[in-house]
Each structure stands twice: as C-alpha cells, then as structure tokens.
N, C-alpha and C positions, 0 to 999 in steps of 0.2 A: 352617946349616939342620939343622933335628930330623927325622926320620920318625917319625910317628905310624898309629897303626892302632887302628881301634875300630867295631864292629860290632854288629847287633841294636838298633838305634835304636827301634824300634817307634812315630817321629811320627805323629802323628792331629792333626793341622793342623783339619783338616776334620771329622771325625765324631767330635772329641772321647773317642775309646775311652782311660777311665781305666785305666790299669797299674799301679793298687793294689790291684786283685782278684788280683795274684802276690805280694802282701803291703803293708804298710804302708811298708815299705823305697822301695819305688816310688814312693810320691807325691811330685807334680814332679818326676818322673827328667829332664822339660828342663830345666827348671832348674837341678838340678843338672849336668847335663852340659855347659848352658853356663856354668854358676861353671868348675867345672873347667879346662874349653876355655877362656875367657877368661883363666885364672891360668897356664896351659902353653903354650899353643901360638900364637906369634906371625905375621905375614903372612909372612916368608921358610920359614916351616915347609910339610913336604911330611903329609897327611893321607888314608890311606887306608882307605874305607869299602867292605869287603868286599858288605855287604848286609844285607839285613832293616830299611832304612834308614825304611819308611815302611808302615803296614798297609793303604795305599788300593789297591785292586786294581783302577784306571784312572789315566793319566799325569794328567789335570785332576785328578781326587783326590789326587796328590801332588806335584802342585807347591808348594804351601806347605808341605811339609815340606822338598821341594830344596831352596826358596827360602830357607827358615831357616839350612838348612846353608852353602850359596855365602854366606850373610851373615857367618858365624863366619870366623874368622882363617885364614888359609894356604891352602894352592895344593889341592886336594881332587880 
C-alpha cells in the first residue's frame, strides 16, 4: 500500500466552470489528473483529499464531482 495526497481539485461536474481562465496549463486538468491517478495509484492504495475538491457550494451540486472521485482507484 502507497499513501497519496492531493488537493485543490476544483470539479465542476455540474456548472462546468473552465479552469483555463488560471492559464492554458489547466485545460482538462481532469483529465489529466485522471491519466495520472490511473498510471500511480492502484485499489490497495490509501488517497488523501485534503480539500477544495469541488467549486459547488451545495452537496447535490457536488456529488458528481464525489462521485467521480469514489470512481478512481484506492481507499479515499
């Protein structure tokens, strides 16, 4: 088992807010973050998500962002 940690997710599941107005760097940052996370981090791995995981400021506004996450690999 790994521990992992990685924070500032900023998912917009829902209201679609693009995070390439903080540069160009950003477009598809899920994406990339799930390339990533699918190349490191397996289901016996432990992943901890400090915060900033989702910009919806109601729980139904961020369940599809949860839900994306509990989708990806390891115990969260």
């Amino acid at each position: 088992m790994a521990v992992f940690a990685i924070a500032d997710l900023h998912l917009s599941h829902v209201d679609e807010k693009s995070m390439d107005i903080f540069g160009r760097h950003w477009k598809g940052h899920w994406d990339k973050i799930q390339e990533a996370w699918r190349s490191r981090i397996g289901a016996e791995d432990l992943v901890l998500i400090p915060g900033d995981i989702s910009w919806a400021m109601q729980y139904e506004e961020a369940l599809p962002d949860l839900q994306a996450i509990c989708a990806m690999a390891g115990t969260k």
